[in-house]
C-alpha positions in Angstrom: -24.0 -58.2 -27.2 -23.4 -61.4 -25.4 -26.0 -63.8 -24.4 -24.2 -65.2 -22.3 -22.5 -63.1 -20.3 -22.7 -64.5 -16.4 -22.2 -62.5 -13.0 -22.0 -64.2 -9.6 -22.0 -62.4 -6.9 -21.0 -64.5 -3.4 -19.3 -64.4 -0.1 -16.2 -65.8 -0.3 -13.3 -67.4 2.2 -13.3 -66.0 5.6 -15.9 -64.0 4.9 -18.3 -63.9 8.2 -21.3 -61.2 9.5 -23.6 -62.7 6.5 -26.7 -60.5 7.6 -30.4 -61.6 8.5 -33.3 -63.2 6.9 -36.6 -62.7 8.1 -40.4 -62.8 7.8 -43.2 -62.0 9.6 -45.9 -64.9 9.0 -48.8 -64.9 7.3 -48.6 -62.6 4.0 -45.6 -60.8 5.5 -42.6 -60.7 2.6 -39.2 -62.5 2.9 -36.6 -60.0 3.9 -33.4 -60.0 3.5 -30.7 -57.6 5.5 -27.2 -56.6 5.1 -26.2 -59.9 2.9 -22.3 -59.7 2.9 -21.0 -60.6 -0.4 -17.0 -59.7 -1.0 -16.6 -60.9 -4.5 -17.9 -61.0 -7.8 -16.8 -63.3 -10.8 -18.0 -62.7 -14.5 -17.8 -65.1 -17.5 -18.7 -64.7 -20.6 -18.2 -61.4 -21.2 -16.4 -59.4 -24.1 -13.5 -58.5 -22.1 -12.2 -58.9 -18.5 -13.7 -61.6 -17.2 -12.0 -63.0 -14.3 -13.0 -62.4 -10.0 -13.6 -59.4 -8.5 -13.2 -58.2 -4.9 -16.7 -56.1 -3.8 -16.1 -54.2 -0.8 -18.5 -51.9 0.9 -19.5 -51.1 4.5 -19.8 -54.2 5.8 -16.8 -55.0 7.9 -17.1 -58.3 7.2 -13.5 -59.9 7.8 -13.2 -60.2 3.6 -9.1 -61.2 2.9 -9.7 -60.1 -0.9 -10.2 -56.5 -1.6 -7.8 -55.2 0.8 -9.9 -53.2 3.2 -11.8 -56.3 5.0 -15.1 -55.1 4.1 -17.9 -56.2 1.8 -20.8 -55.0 -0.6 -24.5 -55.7 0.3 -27.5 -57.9 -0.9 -30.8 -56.6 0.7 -34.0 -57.3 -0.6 -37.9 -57.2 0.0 -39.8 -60.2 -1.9 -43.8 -60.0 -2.4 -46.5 -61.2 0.3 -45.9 -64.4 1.4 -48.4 -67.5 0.0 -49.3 -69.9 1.8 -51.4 -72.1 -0.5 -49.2 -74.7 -1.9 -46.7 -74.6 0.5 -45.6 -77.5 1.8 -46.2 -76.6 5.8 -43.5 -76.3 7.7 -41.1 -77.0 5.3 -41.2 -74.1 2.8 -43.0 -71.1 1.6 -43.8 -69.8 -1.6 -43.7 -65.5 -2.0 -45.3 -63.2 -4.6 -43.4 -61.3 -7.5 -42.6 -57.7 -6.9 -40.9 -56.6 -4.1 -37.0 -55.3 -4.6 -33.5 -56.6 -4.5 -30.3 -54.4 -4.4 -26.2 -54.9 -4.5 -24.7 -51.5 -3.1 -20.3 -52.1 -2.7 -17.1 -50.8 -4.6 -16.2 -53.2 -7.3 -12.2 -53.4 -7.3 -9.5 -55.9 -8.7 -8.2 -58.5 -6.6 -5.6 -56.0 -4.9 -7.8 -53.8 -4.0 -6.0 -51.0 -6.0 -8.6 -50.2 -8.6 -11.7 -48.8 -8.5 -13.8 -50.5 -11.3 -17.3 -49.0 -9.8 -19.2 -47.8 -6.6 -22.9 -47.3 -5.8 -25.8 -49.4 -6.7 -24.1 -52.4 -9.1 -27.6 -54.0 -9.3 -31.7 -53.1 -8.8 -34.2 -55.5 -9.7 -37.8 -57.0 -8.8 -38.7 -60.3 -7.8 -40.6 -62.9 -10.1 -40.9 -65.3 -7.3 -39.2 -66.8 -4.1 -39.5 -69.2 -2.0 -38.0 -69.6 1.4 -37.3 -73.8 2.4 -35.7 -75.4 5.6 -32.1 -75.0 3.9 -32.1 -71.7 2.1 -33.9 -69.2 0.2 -34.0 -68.9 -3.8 -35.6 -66.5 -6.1 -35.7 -65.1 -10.0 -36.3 -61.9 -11.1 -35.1 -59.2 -13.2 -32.4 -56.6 -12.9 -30.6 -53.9 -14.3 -26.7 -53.1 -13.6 -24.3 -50.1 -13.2 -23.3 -48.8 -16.5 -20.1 -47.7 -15.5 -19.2 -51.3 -14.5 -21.0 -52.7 -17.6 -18.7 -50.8 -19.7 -15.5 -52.3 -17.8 -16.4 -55.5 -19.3 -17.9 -54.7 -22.6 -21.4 -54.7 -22.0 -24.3 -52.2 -23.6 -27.0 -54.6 -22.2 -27.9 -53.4 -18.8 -30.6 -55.7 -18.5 -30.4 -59.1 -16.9 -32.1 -62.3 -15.3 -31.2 -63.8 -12.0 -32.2 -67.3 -11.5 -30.0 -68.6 -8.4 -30.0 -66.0 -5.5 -29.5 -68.8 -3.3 -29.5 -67.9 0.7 -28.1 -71.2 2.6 -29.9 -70.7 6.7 -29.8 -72.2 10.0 -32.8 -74.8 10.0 -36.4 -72.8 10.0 -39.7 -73.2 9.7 -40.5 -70.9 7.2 -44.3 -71.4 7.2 -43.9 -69.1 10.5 -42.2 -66.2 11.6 -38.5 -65.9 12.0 -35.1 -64.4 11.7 -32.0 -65.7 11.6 -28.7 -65.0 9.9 -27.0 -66.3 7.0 -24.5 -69.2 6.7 -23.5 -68.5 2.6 -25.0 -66.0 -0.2 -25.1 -66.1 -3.7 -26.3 -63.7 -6.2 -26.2 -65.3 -10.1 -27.6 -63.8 -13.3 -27.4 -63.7 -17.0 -27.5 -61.0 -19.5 -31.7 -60.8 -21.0 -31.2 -61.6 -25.0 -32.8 -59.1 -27.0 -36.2 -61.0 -28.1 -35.7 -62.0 -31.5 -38.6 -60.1 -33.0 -36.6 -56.5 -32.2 -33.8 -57.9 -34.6 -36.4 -59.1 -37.3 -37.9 -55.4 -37.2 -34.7 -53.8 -37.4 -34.5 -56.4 -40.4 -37.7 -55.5 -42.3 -37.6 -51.7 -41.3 -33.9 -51.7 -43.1 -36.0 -53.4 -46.0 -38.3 -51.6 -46.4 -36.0 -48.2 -46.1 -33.9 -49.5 -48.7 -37.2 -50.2 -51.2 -38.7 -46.6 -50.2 -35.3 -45.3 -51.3 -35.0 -47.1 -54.7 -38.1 -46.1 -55.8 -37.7 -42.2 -54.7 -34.9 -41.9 -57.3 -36.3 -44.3 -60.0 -39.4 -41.2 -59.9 -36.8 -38.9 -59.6 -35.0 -40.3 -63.2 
């Protein structure tokens, strides 16, 4: 298992119909609608890295891929928070919420099918939506089926950058408005080191129980 493995998902050149953003006011969540995002590019990995076309059923005017569509970021962040804020020129959210990447993963052709569905669910730690864009962290799982194309057991992951660029807002009040550029980044969650140090002492211990079975057994 890497550590670190790396998978951006973005909108990429001549890409256009980027979705909405919007919220409510007050503890209203951040929404986010119908993100286009037509490619993905992994590093890191054990095998295949390279970019990706993601189409899906957003006709979206994407020249990579083939079709001209693209895959799909929506997400739901937690209440909106107010206190701390800086007002009128950002606005902190609550954890929870939901964040999803539905498209067709495929090879720069077009040609290949690498996986289709749900590539990636996850949960918000935090956001925060400014006057420029709109970042959050969280957690998140991925397809197996297009973990296994690049040599991945791990489905577990961290996203740090999901970095929404908007028209100028005030996000301290309600408002929609659409998307300029998306980008969807994460790493693959390392397995805390105290699993490997009880796999470790368990294979100790198993090998001591062992010894001393046959030593009563002789």
């Amino acid at each position: 298992m890497s550590a670190s493995t790396t998978f951006t998902f973005s909108d990429t050149t001549g890409v256009n119909m980027l979705g909405t953003v919007s919220y409510g006011g007050g503890a209203s969540p951040l929404v986010g609608t119908a993100i286009a995002l037509g490619e993905l590019i992994v590093s890191g990995a054990p095998m295949n890295n390279g970019t990706y076309a993601l189409d899906g059923t957003i006709a979206c005017g994407n020249t990579v891929g083939g079709d001209g569509t693209c895959g799909s970021l929506d997400f739901t962040t937690g209440a909106g928070l107010q206190a701390g804020s800086i007002p009128g020129a950002s606005n902190n959210f609550a954890g929870g919420g939901s964040i999803t990447i539905m498209g067709t993963l495929k090879n720069l052709a077009g040609t290949s099918t690498i996986a289709s569905g749900t590539l990636a669910s996850g949960t918000f730690t935090s956001a925060n939506a400014s006057t420029v864009s709109t970042l959050g962290i969280g957690l998140d799982s991925k397809d197996p089926t297009m973990l296994a194309f690049f040599g991945i057991t791990n489905p577990n992951f961290t996203f740090a950058h999901v970095t929404l660029d908007l028209p100028p807002v005030n996000p301290t009040s309600a408002f929609s408005t659409t998307v300029n550029t998306a980008s969807f980044q994460n790493t693959e969650t390392p397995e805390p080191r105290w699993i490997g140090s009880l796999l470790l002492v368990g294979l100790i211990a198993g090998l001591f129980v062992t010894r001393r079975f046959r030593a009563q057994q002789s």
